[in-house]
C-alpha positions as CSV (number, residue, x, y, z in Angstrom):
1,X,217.3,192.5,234.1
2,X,217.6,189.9,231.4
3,X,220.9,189.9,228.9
4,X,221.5,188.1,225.8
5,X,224.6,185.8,226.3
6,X,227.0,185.8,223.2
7,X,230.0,184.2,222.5
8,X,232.4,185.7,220.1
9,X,234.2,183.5,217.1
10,X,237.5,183.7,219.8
11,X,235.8,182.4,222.5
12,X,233.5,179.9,220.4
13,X,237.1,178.8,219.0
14,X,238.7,178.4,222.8
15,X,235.4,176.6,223.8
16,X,235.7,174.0,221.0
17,X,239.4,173.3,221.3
18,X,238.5,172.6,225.3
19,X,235.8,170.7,224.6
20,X,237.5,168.5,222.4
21,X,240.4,167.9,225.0
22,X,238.7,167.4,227.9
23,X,238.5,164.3,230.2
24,X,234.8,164.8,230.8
25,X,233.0,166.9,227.4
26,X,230.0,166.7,229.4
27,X,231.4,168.7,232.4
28,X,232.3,171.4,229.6
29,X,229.2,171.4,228.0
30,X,227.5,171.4,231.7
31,X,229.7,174.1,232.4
32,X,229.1,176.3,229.5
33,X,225.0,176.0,229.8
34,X,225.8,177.3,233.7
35,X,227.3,180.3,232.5
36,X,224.9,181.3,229.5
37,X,222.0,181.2,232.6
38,X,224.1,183.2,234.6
39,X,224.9,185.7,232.6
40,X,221.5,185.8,231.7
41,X,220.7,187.4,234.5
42,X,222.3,190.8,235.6
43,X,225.2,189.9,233.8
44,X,226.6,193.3,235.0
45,X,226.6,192.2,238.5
46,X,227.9,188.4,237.8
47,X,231.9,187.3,238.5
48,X,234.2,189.5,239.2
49,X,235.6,192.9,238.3
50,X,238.7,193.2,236.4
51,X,240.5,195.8,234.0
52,X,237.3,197.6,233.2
53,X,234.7,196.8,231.2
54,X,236.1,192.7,231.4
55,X,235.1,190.8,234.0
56,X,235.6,187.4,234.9
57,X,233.0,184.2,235.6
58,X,234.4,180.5,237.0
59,X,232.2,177.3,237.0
60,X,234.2,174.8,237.0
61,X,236.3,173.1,235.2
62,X,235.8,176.8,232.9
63,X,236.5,180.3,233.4
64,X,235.3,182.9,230.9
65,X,235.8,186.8,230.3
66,X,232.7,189.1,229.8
67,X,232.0,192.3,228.8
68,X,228.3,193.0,229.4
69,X,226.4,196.0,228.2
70,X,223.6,196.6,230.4
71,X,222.3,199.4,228.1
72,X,222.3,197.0,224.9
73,X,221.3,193.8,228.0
74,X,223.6,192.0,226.0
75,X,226.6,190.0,227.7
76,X,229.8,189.1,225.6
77,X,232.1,186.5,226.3
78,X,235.1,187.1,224.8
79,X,237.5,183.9,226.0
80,X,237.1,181.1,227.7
81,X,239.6,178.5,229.3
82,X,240.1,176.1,232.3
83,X,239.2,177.4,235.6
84,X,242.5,177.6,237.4
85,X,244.3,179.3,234.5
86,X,243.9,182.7,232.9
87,X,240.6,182.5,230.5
């Protein structure tokens, strides 16, 4: 089932304030593609479970909470941060 990947304004915020800090932008910005096509795809099913409806996806160096709708096939991230510490 395909999902539309969204980021809120939150997690667009976290994103840019990484990017901007980071050794290697490109790792980021590799990073964040590797989710959107992940999530893409039976987002539902992708990363793990945590307090319901939020779950959590890591591809290094990020790590992003998700809330995905399979009704609406629409996947929300909702924050993002570095893999390794709470998104």
């Amino acid at each position: 089932m395909t999902f539309v990947v969204t980021w809120t304004r939150k997690a667009l915020r976290q994103y840019i304030d990484l990017w901007t800090t980071a050794t290697d932008p490109d790792a980021v910005d590799a990073a964040s593609l590797r989710i959107d096509q992940t999530l893409s795809t039976d987002a539902h099913l992708q990363g793990e479970s945590r307090t319901d409806p939020i779950r959590v996806l890591f591809d290094s160096p990020l790590a992003v909470l998700f809330v995905a709708d399979p009704d609406a096939r629409v996947a929300y991230v909702v924050s993002v941060g570095w893999s390794g510490q709470p998104a």
